[in-house]
Z-matrix of the N, CA and C atoms (Angstrom, degrees):
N
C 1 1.442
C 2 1.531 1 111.43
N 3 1.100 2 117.18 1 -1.18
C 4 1.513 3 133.66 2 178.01
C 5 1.311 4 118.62 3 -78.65
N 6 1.489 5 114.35 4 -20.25
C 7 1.000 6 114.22 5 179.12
C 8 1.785 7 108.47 6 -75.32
N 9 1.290 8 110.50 7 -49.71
C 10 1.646 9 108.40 8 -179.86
C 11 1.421 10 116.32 9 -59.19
N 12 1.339 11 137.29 10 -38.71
C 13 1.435 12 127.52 11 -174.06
C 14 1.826 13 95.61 12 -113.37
N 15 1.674 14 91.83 13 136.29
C 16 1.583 15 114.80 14 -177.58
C 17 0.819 16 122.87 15 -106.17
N 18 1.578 17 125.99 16 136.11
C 19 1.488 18 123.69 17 -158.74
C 20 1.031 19 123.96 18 -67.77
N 21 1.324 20 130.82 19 135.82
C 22 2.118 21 122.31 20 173.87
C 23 1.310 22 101.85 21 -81.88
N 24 1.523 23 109.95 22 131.84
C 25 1.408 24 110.25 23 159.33
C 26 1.298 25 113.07 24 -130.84
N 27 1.232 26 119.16 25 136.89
C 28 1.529 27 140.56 26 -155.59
C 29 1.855 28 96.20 27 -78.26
N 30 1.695 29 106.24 28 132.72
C 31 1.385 30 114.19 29 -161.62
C 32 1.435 31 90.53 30 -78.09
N 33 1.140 32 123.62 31 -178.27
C 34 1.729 33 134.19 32 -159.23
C 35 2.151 34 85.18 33 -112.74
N 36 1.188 35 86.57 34 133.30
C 37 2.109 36 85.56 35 171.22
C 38 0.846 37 140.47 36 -65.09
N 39 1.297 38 113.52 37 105.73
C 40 1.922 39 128.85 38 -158.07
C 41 1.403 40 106.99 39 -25.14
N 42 1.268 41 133.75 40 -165.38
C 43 1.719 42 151.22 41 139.58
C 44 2.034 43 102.46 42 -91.42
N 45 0.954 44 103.11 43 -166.91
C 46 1.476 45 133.34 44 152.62
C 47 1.221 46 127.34 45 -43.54
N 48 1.639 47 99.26 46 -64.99
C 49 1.466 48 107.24 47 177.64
C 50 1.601 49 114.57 48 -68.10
N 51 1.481 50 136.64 49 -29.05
C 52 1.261 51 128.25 50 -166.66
C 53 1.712 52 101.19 51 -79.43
N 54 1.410 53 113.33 52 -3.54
C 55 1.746 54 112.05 53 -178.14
C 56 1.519 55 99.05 54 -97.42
N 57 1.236 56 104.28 55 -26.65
C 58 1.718 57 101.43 56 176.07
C 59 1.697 58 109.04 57 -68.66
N 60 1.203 59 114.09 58 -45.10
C 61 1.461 60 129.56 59 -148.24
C 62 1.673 61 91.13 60 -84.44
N 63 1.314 62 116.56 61 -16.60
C 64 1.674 63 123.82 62 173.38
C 65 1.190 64 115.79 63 -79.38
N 66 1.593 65 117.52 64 -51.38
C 67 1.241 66 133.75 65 166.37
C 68 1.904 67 116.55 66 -38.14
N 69 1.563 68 82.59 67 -58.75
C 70 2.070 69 96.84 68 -162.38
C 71 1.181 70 101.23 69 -40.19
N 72 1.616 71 132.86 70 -54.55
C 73 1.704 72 105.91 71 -170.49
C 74 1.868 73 118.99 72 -61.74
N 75 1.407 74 101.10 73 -43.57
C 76 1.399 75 84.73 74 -180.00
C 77 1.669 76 127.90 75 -62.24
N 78 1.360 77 108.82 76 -27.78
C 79 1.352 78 125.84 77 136.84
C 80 1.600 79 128.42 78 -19.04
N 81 1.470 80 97.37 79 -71.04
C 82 1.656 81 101.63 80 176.67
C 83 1.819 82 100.30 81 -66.12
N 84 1.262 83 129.14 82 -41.38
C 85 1.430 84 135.62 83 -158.76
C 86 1.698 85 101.21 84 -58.49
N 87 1.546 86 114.29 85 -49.15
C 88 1.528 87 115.41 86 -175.90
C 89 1.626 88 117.93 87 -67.81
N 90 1.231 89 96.33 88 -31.68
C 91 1.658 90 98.25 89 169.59
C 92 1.224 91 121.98 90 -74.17
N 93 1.832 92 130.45 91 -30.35
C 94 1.211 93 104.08 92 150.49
C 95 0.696 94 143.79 93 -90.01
N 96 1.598 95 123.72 94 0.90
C 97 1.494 96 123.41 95 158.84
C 98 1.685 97 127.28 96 -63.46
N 99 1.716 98 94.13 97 -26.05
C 100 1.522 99 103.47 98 -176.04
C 101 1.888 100 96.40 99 -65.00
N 102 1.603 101 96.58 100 -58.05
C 103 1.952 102 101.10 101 177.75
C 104 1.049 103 126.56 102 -35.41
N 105 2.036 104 131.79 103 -42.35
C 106 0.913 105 149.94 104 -137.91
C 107 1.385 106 96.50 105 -119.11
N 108 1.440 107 123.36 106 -48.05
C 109 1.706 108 132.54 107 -163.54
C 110 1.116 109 122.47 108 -92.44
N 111 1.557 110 106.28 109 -68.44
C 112 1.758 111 125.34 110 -178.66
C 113 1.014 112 114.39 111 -73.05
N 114 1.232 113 121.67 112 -43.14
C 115 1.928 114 122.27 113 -160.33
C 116 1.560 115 90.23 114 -82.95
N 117 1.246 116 135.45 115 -77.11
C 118 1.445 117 114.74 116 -177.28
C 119 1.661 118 123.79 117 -45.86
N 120 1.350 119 126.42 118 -18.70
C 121 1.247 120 122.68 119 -156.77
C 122 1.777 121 84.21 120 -87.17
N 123 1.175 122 109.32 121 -36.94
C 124 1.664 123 115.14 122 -168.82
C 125 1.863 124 103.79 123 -74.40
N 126 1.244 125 104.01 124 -38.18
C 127 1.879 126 96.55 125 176.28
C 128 1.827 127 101.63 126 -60.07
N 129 1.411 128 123.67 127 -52.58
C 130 1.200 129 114.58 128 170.10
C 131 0.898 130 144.28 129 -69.38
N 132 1.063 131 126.85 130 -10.21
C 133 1.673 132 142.30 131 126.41
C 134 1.778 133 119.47 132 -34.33
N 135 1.172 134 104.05 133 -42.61
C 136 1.716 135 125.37 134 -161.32
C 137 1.741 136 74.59 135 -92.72
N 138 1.104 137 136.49 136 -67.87
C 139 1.219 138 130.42 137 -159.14
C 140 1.875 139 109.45 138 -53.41
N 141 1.650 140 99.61 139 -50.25
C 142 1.509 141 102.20 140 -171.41
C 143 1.441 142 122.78 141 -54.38
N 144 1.552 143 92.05 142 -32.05
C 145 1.835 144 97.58 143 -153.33
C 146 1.961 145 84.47 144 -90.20
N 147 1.282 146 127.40 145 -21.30
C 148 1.471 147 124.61 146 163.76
C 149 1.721 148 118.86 147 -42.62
N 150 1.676 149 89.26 148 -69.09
C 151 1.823 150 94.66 149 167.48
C 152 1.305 151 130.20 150 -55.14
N 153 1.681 152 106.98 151 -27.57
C 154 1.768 153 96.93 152 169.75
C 155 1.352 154 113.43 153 -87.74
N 156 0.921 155 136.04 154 -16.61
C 157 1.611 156 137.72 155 174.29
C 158 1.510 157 98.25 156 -65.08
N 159 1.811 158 119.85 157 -52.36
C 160 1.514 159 117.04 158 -165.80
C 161 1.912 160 94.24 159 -70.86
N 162 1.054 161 147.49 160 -8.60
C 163 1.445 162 146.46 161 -166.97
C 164 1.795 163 118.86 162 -51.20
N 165 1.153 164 109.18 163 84.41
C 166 2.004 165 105.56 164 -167.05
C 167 1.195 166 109.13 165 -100.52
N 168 1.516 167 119.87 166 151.13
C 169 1.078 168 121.93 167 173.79
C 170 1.278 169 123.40 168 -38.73
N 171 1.587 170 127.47 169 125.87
C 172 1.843 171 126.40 170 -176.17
C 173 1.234 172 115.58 171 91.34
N 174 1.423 173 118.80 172 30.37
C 175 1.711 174 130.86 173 -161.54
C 176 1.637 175 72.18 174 -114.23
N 177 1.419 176 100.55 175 151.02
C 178 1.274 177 123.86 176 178.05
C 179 1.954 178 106.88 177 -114.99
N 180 1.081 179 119.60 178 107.38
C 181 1.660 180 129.35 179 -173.69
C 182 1.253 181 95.10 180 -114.50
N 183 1.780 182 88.38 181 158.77
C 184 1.664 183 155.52 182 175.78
C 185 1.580 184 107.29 183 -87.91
N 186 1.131 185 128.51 184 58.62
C 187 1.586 186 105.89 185 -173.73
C 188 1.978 187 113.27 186 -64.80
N 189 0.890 188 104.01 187 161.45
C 190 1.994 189 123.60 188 172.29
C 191 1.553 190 90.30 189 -54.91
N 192 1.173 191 136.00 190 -21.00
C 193 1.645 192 130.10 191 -169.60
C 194 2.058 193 107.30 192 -98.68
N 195 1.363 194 97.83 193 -37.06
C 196 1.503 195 95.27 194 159.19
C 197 1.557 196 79.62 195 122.07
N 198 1.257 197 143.04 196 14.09
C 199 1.657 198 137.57 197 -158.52
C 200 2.035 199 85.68 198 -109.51
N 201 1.766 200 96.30 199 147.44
C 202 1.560 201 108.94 200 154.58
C 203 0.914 202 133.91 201 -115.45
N 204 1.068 203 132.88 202 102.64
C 205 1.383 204 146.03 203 175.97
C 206 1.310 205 132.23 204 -90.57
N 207 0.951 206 131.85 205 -170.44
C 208 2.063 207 148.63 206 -176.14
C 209 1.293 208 100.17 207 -133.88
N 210 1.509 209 123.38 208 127.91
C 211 0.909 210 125.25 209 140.98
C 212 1.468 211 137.09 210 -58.31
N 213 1.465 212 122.47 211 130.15
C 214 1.377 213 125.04 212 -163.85
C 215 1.265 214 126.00 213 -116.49
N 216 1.997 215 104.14 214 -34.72
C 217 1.353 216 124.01 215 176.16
C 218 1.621 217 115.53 216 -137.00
N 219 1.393 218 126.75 217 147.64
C 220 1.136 219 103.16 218 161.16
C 221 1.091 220 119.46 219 -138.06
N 222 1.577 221 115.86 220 130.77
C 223 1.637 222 109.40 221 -176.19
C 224 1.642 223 111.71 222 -101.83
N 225 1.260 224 131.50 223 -157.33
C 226 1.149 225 148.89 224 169.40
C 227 1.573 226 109.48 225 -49.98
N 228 1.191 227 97.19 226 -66.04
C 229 1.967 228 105.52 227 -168.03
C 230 1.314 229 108.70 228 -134.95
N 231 1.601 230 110.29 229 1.27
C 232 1.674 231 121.31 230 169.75
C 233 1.701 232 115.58 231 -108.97
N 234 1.539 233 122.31 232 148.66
C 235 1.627 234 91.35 233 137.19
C 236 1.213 235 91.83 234 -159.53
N 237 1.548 236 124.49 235 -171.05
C 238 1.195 237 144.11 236 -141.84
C 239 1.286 238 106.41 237 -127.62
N 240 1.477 239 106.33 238 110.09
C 241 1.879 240 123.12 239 -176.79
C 242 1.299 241 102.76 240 -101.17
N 243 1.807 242 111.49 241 122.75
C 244 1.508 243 109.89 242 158.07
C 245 1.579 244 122.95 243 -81.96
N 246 1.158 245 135.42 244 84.27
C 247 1.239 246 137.67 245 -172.73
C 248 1.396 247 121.48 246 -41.76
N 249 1.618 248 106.16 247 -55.90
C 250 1.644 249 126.87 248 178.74
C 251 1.913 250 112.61 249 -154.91
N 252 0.924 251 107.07 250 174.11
C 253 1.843 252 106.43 251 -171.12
C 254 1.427 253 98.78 252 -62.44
N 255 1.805 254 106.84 253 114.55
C 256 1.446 255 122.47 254 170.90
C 257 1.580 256 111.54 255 68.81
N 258 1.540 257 110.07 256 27.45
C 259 1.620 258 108.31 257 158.28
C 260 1.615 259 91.53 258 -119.42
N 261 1.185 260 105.27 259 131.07
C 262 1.286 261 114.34 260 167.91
C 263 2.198 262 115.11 261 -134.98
N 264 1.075 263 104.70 262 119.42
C 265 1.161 264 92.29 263 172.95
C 266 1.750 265 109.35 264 -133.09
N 267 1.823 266 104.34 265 156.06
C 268 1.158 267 142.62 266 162.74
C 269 1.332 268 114.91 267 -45.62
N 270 1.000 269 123.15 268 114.46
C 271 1.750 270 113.84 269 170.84
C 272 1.513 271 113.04 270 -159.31
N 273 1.439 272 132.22 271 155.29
C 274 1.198 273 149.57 272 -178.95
C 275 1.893 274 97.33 273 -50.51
N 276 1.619 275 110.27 274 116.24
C 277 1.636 276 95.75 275 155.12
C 278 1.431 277 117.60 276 -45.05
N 279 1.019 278 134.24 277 -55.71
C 280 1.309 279 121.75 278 -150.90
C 281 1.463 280 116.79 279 -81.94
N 282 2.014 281 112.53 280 9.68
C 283 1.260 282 100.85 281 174.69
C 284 1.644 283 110.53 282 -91.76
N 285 1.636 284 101.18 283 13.02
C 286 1.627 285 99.51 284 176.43
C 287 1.943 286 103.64 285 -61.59
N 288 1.380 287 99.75 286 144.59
C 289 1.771 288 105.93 287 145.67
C 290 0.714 289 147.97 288 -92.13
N 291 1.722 290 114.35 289 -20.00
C 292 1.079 291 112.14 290 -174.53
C 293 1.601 292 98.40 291 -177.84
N 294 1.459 293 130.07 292 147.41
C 295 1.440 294 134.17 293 -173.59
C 296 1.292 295 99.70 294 -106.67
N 297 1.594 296 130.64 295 135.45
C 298 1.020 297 133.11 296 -163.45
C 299 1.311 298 112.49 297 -104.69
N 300 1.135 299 132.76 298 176.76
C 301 1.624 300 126.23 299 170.04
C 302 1.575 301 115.08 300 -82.10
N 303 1.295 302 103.15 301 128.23
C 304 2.096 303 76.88 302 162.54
C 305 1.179 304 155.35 303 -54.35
N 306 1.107 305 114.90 304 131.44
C 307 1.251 306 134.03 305 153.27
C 308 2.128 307 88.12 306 118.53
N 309 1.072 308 121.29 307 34.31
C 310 1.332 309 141.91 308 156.70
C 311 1.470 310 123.58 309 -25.32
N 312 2.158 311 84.66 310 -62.62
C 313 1.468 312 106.32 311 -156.73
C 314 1.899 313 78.16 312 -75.92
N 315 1.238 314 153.97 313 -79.42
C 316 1.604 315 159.18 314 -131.11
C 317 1.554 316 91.68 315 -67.94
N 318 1.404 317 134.89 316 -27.79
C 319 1.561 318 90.72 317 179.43
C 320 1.616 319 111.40 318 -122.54
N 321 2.125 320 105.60 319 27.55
C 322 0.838 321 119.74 320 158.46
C 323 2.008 322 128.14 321 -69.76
């Protein structure tokens, strides 16, 4: 019956280096996720919250909803999109996407 179950034998106790050499991939794994994941996700982050701070009255936007508008007002953490003649709405700066070039909205 010896033949089916195989004996355990207890490995001999690493050095130093075999805890390093265990470590290194997960090691290598965070750095490219940091290269690949975090560090770009954080420049566009750094980029977004740049463009809504630069946002001035008569800027033509991209809202997160897919709508174009004119800027009309600007508050702190609000401002005021003219959508079309006498719709104007309230909305969060930071749900802009994107600031458009002028004259966007006329040959939209």
């Amino acid at each position: 019956m010896d033949f089916l179950i195989s004996n355990a034998y207890a490995q001999a106790a690493g050095g130093s280096g075999s805890t390093l050499m265990s470590l290194l991939p997960m090691i290598l794994i965070f750095v490219v996720f940091y290269f690949l994941l975090i560090r770009p996700q954080q420049k566009r982050t750094k980029e977004h919250k740049e463009m809504v701070s630069n946002i001035g009255k008569g800027d033509e936007v991209l809202t997160n909803g897919g709508f174009l508008g004119k800027v009309v007002k600007v508050g702190d953490n609000y401002i005021s999109v003219q959508l079309g003649e006498g719709m104007e709405v309230k909305m969060q700066a930071a749900a802009v996407a994107q600031v458009l070039p002028k004259g966007t909205l006329k040959s939209a």
